[in-house]
C-alpha positions in Angstrom: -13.0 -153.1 -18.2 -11.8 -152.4 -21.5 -8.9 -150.4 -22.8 -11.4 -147.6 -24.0 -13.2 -147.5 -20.6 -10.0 -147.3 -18.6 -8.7 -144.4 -20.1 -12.1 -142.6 -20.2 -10.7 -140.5 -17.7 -7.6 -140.0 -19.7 -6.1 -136.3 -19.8 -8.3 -134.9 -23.5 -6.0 -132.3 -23.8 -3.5 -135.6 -25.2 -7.0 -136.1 -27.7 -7.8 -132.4 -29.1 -3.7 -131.7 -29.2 -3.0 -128.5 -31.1 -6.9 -127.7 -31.4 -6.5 -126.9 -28.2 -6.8 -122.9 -28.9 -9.6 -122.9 -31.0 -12.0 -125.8 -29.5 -11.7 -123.4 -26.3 -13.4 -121.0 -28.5 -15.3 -122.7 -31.0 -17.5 -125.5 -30.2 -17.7 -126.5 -34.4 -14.1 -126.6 -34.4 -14.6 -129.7 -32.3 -17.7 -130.9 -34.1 -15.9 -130.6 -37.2 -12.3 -132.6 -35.8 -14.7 -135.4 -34.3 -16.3 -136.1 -37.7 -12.8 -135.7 -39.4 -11.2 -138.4 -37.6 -14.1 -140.2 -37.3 -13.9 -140.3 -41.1 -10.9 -140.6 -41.9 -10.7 -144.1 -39.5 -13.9 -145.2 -41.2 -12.7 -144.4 -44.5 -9.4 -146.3 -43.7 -11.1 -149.3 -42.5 -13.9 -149.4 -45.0 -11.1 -149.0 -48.3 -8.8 -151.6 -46.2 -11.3 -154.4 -45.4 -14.2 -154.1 -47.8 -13.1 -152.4 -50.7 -15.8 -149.4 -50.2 -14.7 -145.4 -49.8 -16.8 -144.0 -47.6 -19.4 -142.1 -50.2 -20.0 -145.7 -51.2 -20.1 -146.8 -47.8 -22.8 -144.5 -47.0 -24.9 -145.3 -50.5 -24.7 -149.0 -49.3 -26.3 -147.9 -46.0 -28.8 -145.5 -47.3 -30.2 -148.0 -49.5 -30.1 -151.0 -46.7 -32.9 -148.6 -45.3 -35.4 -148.3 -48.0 -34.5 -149.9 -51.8 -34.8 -149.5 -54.8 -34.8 -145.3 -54.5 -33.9 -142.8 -57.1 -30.3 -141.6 -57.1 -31.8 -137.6 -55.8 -33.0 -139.2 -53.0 -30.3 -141.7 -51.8 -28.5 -138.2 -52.0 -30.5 -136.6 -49.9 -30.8 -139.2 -47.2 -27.0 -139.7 -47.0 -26.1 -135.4 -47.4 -24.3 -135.9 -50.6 -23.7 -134.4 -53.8 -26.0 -135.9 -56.5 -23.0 -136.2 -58.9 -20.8 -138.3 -56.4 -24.0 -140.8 -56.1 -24.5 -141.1 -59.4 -20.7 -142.0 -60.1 -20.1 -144.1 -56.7 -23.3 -146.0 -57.8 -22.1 -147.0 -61.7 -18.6 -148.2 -59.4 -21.5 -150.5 -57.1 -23.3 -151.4 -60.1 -19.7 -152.6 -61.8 -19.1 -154.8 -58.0 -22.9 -155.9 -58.6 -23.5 -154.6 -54.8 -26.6 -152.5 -56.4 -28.4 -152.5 -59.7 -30.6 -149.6 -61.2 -33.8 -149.6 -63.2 -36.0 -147.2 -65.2 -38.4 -145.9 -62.9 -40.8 -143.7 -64.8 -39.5 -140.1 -66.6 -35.8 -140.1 -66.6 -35.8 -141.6 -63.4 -33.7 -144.6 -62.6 -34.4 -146.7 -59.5 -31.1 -148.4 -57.4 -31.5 -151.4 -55.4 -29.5 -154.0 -53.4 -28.2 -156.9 -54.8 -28.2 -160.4 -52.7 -24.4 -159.8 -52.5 -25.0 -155.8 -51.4 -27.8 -157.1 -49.1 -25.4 -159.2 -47.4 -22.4 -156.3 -47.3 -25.0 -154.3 -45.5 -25.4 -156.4 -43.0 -21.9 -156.9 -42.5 -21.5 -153.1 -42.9 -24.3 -152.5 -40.3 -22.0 -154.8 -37.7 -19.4 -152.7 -38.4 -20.6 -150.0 -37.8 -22.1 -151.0 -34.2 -19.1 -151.9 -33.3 -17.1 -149.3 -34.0 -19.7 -146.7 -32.6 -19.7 -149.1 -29.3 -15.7 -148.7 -29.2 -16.7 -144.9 -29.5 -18.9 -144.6 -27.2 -17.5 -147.3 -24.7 -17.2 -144.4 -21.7 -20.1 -143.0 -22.0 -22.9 -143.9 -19.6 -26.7 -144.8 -21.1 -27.9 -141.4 -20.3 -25.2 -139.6 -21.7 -25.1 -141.6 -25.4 -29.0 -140.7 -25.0 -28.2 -136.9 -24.0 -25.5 -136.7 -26.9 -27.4 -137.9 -29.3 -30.0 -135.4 -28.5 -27.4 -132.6 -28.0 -26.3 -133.4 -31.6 -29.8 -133.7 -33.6 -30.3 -129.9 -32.4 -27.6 -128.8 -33.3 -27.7 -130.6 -36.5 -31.2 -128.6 -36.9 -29.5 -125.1 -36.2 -26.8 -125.8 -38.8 -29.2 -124.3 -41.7 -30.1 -121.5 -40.0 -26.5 -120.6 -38.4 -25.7 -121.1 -42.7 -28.0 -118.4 -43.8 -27.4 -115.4 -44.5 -23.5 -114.8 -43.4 -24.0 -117.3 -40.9 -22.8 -115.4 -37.8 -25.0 -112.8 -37.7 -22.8 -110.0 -38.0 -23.6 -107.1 -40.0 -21.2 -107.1 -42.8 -21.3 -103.5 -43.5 -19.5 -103.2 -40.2 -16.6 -105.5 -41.0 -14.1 -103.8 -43.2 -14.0 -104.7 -47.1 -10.1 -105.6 -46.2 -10.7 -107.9 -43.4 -13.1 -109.7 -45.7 -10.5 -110.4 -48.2 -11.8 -107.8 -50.8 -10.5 -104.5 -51.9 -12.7 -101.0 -50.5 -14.5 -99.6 -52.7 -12.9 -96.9 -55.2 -9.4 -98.2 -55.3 
């Protein structure tokens, strides 16, 4: 059994710490402290060992996918801002992990080197592993169930974000509370 597995039964108040208080009430505040840490350790490894933050990191994956593709769209696959692709790309092209070309219009098309190629596939082992050390005391059905449980919520997240995202009505929420001064003074 592996250290992971043995202390799957661990006390998870030790894990959560001074979250404690709000991942009682929140279930984002958890979501939200899970993908922290889970980026910050990936982050650390990724700078340590490979020379790659993790906005390159995901580029590197994105394009390991499907290559060459236009910077809006690696964007779009990976959920980042265009402007952080664009500049984590000219650092890639610079390492001569990717290359771009004129597509057609203003468009410019980024692929994989041979040397990206193979940092993906060392990125992609990686990545298993890490997600098996994750997930190391969690049964088949319940890496299946979670992974499920997280794709819907992940498809709630726009509609919790429209509008003022928690449904309450803000003319019933004082101006003050909101951070803003009432009206007339």
């Amino acid at each position: 059994m592996t250290r992971a597995a043995a202390s799957g039964n661990a006390d998870t108040g030790a894990a959560i710490g001074q979250l404690q208080p709000l991942t009682d009430d929140y279930v984002a505040v958890l979501v939200i402290a899970v993908a922290n840490r889970l980026t910050r350790g990936a982050s650390k490894y990724y700078r340590d060992n490979l020379n790659l933050g993790v906005v390159e990191w995901r580029i590197m994956i994105c394009l390991g996918h499907k290559s060459p593709r236009p910077i809006g769209e690696i964007a779009g696959a990976a959920d980042l801002d265009q402007g952080a692709v664009s500049r984590s790309i000219k650092l890639l092209c610079e390492r001569r992990l990717v290359r771009t070309v004129a597509g057609g219009g203003r468009v410019s098309l980024t692929s994989l080197t041979k040397t990206g190629d193979a940092l993906v596939q060392e990125l992609r082992a990686v990545g298993r592993r890490r997600e098996e050390r994750l997930l190391s005391t969690f049964t088949p059905q319940e890496r299946r169930q979670l992974r499920h449980l997280l794709v819907r919520m992940l498809s709630q997240v726009d509609f919790m974000n429209a509008g003022d995202g928690a449904g309450a009505d803000r003319r019933t929420v004082p101006a003050s509370a909101r951070g803003r001064k009432p009206a007339g003074k």
